[in-house]
BALOBA-1460 file (C-alpha; in Angstrom, 3 decimals):
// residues 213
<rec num="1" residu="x" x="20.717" y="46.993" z="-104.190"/>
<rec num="2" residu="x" x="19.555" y="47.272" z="-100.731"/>
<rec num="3" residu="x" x="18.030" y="50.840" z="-101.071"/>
<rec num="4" residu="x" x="16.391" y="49.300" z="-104.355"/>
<rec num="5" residu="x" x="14.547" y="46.763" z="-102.180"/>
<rec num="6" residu="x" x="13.568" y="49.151" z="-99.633"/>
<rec num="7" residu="x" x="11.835" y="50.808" z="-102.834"/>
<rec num="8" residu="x" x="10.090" y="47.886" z="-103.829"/>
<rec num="9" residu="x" x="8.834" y="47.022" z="-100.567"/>
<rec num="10" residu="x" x="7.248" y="50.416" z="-99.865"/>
<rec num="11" residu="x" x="5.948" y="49.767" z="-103.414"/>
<rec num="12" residu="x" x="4.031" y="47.036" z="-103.041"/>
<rec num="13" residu="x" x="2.981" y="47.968" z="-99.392"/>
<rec num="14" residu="x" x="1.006" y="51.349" z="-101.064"/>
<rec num="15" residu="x" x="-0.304" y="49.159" z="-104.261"/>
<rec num="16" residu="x" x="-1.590" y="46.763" z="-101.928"/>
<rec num="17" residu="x" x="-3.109" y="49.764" z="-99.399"/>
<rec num="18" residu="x" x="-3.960" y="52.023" z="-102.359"/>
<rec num="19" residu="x" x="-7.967" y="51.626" z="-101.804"/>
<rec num="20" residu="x" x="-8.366" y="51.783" z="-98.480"/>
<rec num="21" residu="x" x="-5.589" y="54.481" z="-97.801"/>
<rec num="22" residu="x" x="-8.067" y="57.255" z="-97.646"/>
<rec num="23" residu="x" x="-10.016" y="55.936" z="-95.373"/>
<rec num="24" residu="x" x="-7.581" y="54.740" z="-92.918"/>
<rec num="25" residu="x" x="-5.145" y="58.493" z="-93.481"/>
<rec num="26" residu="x" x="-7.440" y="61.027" z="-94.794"/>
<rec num="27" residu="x" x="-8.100" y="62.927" z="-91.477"/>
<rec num="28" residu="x" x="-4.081" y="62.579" z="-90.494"/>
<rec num="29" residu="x" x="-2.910" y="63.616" z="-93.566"/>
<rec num="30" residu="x" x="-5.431" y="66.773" z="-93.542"/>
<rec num="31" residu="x" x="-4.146" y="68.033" z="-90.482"/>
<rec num="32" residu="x" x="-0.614" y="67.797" z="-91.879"/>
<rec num="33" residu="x" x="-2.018" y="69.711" z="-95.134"/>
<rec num="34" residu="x" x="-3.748" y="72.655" z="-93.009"/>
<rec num="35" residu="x" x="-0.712" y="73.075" z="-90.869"/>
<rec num="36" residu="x" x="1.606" y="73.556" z="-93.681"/>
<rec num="37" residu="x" x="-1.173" y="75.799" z="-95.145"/>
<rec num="38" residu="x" x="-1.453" y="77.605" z="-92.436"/>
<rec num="39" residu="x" x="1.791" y="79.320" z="-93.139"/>
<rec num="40" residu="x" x="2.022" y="79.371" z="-97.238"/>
<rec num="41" residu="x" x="0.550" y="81.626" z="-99.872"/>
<rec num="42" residu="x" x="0.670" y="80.732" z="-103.598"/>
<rec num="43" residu="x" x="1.496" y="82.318" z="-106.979"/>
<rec num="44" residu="x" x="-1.422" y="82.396" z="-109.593"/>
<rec num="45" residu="x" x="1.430" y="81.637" z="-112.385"/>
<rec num="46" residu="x" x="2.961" y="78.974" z="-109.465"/>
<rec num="47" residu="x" x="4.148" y="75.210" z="-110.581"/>
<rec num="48" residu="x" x="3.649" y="72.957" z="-107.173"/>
<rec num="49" residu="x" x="5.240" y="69.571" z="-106.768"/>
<rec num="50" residu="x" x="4.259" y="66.904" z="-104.587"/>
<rec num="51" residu="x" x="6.879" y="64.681" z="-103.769"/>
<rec num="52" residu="x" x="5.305" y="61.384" z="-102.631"/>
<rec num="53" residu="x" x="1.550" y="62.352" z="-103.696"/>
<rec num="54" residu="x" x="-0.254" y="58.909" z="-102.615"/>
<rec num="55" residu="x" x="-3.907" y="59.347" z="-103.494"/>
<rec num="56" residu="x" x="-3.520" y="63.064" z="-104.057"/>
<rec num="57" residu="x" x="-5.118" y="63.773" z="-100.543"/>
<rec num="58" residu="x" x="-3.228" y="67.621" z="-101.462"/>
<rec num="59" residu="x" x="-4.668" y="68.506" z="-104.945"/>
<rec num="60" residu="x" x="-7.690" y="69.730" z="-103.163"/>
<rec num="61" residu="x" x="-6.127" y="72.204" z="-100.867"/>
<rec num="62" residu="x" x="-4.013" y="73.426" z="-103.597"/>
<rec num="63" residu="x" x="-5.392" y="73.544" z="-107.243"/>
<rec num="64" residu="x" x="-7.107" y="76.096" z="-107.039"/>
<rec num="65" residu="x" x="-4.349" y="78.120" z="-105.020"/>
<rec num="66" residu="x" x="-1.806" y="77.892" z="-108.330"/>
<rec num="67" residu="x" x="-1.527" y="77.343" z="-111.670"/>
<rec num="68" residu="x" x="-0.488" y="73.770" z="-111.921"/>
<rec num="69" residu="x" x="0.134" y="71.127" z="-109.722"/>
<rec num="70" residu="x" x="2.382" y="67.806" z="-110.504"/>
<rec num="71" residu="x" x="2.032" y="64.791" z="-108.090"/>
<rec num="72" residu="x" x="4.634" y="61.823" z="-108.590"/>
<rec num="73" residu="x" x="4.738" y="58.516" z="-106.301"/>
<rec num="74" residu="x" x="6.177" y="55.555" z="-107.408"/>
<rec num="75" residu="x" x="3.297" y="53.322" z="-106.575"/>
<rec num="76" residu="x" x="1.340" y="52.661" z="-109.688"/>
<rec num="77" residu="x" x="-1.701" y="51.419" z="-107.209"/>
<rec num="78" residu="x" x="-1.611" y="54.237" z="-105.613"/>
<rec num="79" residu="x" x="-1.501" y="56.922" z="-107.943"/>
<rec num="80" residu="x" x="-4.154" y="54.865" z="-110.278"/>
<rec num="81" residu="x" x="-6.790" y="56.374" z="-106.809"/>
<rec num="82" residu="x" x="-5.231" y="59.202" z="-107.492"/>
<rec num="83" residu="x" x="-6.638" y="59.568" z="-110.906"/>
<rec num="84" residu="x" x="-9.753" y="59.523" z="-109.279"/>
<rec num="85" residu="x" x="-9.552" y="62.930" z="-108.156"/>
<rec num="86" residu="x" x="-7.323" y="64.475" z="-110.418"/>
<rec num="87" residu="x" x="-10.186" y="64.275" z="-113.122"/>
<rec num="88" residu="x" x="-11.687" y="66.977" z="-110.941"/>
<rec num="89" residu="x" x="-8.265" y="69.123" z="-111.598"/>
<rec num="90" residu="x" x="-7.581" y="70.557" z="-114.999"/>
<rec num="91" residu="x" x="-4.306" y="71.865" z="-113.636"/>
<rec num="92" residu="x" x="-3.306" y="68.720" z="-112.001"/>
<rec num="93" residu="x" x="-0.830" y="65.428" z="-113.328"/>
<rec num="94" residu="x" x="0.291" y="62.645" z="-112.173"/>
<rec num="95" residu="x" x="4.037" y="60.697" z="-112.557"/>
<rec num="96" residu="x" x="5.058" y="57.611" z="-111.727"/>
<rec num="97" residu="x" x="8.745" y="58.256" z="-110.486"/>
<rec num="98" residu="x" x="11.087" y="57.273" z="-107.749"/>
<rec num="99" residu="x" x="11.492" y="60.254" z="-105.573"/>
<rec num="100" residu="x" x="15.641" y="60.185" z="-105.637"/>
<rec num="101" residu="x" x="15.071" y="60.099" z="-109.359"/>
<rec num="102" residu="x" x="12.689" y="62.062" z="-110.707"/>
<rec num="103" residu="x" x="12.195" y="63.439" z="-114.501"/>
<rec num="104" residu="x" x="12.201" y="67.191" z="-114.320"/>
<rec num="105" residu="x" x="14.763" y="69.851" z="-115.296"/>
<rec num="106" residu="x" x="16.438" y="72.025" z="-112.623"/>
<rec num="107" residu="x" x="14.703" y="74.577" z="-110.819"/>
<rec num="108" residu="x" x="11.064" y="73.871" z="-112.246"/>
<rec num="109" residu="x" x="8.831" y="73.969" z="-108.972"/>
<rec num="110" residu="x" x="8.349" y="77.164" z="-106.748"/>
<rec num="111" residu="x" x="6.994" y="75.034" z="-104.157"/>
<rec num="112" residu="x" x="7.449" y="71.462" z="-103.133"/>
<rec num="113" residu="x" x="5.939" y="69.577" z="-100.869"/>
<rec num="114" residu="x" x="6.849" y="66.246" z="-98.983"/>
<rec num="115" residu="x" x="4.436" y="64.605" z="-96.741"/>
<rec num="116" residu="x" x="5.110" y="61.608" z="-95.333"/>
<rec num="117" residu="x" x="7.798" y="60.623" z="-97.394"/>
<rec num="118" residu="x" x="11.239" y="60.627" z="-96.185"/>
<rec num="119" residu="x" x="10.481" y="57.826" z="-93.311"/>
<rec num="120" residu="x" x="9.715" y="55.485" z="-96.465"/>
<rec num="121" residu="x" x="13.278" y="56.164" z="-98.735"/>
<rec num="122" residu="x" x="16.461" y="54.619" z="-97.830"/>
<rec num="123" residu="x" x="18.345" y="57.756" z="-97.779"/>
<rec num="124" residu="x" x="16.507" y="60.650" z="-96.969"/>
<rec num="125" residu="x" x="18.998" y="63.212" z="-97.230"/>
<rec num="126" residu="x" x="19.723" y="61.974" z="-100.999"/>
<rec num="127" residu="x" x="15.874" y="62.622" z="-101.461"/>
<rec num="128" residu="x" x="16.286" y="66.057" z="-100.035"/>
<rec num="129" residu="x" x="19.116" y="66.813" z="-102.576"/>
<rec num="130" residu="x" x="16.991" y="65.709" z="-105.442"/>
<rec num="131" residu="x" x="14.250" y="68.096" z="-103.979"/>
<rec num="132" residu="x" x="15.949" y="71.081" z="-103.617"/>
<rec num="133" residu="x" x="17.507" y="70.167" z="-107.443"/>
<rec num="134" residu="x" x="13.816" y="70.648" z="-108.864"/>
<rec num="135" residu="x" x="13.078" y="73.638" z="-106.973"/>
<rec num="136" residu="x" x="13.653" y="77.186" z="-107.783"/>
<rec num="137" residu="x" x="16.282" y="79.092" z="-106.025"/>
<rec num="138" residu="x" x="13.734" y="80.619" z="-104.036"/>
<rec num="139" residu="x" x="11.237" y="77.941" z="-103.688"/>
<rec num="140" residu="x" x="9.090" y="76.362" z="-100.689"/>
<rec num="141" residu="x" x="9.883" y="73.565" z="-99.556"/>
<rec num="142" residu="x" x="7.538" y="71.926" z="-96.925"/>
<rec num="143" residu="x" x="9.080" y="68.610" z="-95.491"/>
<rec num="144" residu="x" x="7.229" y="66.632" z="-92.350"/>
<rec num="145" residu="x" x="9.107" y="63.867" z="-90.643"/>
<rec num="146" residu="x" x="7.248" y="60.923" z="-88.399"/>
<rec num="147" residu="x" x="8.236" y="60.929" z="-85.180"/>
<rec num="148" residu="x" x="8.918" y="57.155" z="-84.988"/>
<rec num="149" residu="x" x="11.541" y="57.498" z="-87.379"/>
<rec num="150" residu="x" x="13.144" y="60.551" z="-86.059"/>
<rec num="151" residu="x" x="13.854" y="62.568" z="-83.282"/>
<rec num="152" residu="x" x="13.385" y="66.465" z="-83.311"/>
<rec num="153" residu="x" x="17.035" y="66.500" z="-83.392"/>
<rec num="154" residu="x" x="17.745" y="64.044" z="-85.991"/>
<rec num="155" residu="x" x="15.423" y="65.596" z="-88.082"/>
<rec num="156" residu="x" x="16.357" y="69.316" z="-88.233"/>
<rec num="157" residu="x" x="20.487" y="68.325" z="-88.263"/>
<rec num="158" residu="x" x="18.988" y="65.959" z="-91.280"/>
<rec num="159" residu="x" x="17.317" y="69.341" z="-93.093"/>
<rec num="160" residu="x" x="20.189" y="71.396" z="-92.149"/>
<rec num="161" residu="x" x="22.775" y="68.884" z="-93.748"/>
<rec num="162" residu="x" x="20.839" y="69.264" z="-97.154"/>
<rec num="163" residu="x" x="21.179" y="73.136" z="-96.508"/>
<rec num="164" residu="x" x="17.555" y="73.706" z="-96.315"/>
<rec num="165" residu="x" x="16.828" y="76.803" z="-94.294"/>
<rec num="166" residu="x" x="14.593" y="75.400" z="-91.635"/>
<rec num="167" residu="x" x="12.403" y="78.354" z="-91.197"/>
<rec num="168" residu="x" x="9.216" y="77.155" z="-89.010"/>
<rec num="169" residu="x" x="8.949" y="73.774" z="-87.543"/>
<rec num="170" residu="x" x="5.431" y="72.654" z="-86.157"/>
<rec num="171" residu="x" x="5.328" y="70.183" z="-83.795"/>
<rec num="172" residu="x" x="1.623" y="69.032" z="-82.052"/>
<rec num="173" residu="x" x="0.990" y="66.117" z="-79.774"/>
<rec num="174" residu="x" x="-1.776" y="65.329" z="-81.573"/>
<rec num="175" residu="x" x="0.227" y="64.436" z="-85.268"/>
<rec num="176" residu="x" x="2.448" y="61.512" z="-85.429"/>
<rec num="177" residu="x" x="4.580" y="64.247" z="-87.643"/>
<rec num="178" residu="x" x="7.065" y="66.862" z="-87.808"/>
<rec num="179" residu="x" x="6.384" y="69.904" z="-90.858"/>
<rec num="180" residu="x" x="8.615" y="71.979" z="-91.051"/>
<rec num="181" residu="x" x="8.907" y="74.932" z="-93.633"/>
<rec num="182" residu="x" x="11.488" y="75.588" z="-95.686"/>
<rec num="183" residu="x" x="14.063" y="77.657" z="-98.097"/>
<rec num="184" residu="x" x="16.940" y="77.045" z="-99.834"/>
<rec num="185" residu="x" x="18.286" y="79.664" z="-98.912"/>
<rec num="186" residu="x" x="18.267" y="82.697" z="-96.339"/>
<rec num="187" residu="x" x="16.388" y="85.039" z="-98.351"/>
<rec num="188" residu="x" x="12.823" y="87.287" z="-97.878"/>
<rec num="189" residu="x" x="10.246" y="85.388" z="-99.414"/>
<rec num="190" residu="x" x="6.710" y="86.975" z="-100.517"/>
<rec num="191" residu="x" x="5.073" y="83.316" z="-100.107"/>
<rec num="192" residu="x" x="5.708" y="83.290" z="-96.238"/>
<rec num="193" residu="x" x="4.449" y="86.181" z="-95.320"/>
<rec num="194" residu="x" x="4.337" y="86.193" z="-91.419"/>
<rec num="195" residu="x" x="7.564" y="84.552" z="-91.027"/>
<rec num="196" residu="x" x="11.037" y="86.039" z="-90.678"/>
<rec num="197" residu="x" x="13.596" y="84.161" z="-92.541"/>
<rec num="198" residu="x" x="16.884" y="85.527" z="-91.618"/>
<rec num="199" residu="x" x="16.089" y="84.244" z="-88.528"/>
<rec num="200" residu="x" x="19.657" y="82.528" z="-87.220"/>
<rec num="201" residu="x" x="17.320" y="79.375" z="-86.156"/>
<rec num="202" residu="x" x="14.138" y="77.841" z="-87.030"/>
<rec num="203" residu="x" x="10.966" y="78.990" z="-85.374"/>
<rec num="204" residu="x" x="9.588" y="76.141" z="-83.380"/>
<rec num="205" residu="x" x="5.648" y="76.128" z="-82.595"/>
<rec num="206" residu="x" x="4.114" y="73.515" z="-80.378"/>
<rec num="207" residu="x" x="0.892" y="72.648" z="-79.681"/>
<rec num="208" residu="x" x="-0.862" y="70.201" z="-76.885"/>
<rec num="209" residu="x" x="-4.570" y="71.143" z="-78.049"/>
<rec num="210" residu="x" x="-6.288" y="68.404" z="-79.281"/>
<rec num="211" residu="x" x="-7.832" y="70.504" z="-82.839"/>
<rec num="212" residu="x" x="-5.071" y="70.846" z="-85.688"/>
<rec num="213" residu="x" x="-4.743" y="73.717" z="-87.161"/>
């Protein structure tokens, strides 16, 4: 019941921010998307989830990377901007869904992504199992953590615990974010290709520059 209100409050907080969200996130939520992108390539016949879509601030980056895209958030406000630019998108939906919950089969998604979403469910870890349930044995997964939520520590045990191979994480002083990269498993992956994932830990980049990647 309590993790049900936590739902509802995040809810209405993103119905009632819905049309101004851009304007107040776009530019922090694009440097989130270009880090991420700076270490992914995509499949032409790829299926791309994002987990926590918001306005679709992503479908831009990505659409035309991939073959479809799916978006879910379980703010009706929010995803109701988000038709605004998925009209642009002919390989692009939208879901309303709870994140812990969501209505796909197992192993649909090469890729999923989760941007500032974990902070804003009541058991993140549950969320990560529900992630990694959707995504294909060797799938993607990009996660980012805010800082104000969770240490650096706190965040990689949390990844680890949901046995998510943390390949890369990326932190900058300039994002109020951790992304990290990820795999389900330990395994050579064509869609990272400058990154070693056998590696026995994660990679961990930081950056004190003021431009984002």
């Amino acid at each position: 019941m309590l993790a049900w209100s936590k739902k509802c409050r995040v809810m209405r907080r993103y119905d009632q921010s819905a049309k101004v969200y851009d304007t107040q996130y776009r530019e922090e939520q694009g440097a989130k998307i270009r880090t991420a992108m700076g270490y992914l390539t995509f499949k032409d016949d790829g299926v791309v989830l994002d987990v926590g879509c918001g306005t679709g601030l992503l479908f831009e980056h990505i659409a035309g990377k991939t073959k479809f895209v799916v978006g879910t958030d379980i703010s009706r406000g929010i995803l109701e901007e988000a038709k605004k630019k998925t009209k642009f998108y002919k390989n692009a939906a939208l879901i309303l869904a709870d994140a812990d919950n969501m209505p796909f089969r197992s192993q649909v998604f090469n890729m999923v992504l989760a941007i500032t979403l974990l902070q804003n469910l009541p058991n993140p870890r549950a969320t990560l199992n529900e992630i990694k349930e959707v995504s294909e044995s060797n799938a993607i997964i990009v996660v980012t953590g805010l800082r104000k939520a969770f240490t650096e520590r706190e965040f990689t045990e949390m990844l680890r615990q949901a046995k998510l191979k943390v390949v890369t994480l990326k932190l900058d002083e300039q994002m109020r974010e951790y992304v990290s990269i990820c795999t389900k498993a330990a395994v050579k992956s064509k869609f990272l290709p400058n990154i070693n994932i056998n590696e026995t830990s994660p990679k961990t980049e930081r950056s004190e520059g003021k431009k984002h990647i």
